[in-house]
C-alpha positions in Angstrom: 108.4 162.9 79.4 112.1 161.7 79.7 113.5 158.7 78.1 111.4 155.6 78.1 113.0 152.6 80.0 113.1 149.8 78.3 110.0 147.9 79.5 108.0 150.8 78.5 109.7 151.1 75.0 109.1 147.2 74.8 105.2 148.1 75.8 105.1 151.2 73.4 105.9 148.4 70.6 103.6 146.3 71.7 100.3 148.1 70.5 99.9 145.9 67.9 98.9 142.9 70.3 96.7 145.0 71.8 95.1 146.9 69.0 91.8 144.1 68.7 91.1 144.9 72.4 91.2 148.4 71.7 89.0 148.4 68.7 86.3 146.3 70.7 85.7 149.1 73.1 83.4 151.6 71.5 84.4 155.2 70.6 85.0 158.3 68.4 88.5 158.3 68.1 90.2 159.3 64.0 92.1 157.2 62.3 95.8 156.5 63.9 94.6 158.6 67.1 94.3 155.0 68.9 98.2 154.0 68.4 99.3 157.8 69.2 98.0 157.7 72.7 98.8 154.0 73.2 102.5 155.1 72.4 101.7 158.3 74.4 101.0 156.6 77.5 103.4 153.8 77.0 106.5 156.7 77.6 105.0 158.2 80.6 107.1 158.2 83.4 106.9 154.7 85.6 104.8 156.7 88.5 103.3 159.3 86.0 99.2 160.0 86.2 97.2 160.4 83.3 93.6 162.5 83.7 91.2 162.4 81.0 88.3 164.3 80.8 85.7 163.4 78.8 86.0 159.3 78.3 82.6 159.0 76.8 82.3 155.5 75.7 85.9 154.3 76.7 88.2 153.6 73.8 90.7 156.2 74.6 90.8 155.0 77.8 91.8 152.0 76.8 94.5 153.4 74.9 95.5 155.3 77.9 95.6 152.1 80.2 96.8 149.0 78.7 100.0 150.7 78.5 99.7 150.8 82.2 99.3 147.7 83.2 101.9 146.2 85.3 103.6 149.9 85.9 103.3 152.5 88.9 101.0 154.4 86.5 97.4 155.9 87.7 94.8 156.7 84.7 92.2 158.4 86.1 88.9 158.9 83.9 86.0 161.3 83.8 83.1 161.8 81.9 80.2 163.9 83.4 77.6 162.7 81.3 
């Protein structure tokens, strides 16, 4: 993933101020998963694309994109149910 740049190590520090959002969106993430993918996608490359497969009810897609916002980023969810 390279090293961050420092608006996306200031966003991977920000999960905190996002963390009630995150927990209002259903889903069946463990413990501590939520802040690991948050941080995960916060360090992606400025263009990088993120697919997930299998969003179900949409919490760890909301981990995936609020890191996003404002960046060159593309989250792409899919859930064939």
């Amino acid at each position: 993933m390279g090293t961050p740049s420092l608006g996306e190590f200031d966003m991977y520090h920000k999960y905190p101020e996002f963390k009630d959002r995150i927990f209002s969106v259903e889903g069946l993430l463990l413990d501590g998963e939520e802040e690991f993918l948050f941080g995960w996608a916060a360090q992606m490359p400025e263009d990088g694309v993120i697919v997930e497969m299998g969003s179900y009810l949409g919490r760890s897609s909301a981990c995936l994109g609020l890191p996003c916002i404002g960046t060159k980023r593309k989250v792409y969810c899919i859930d064939p149910w």
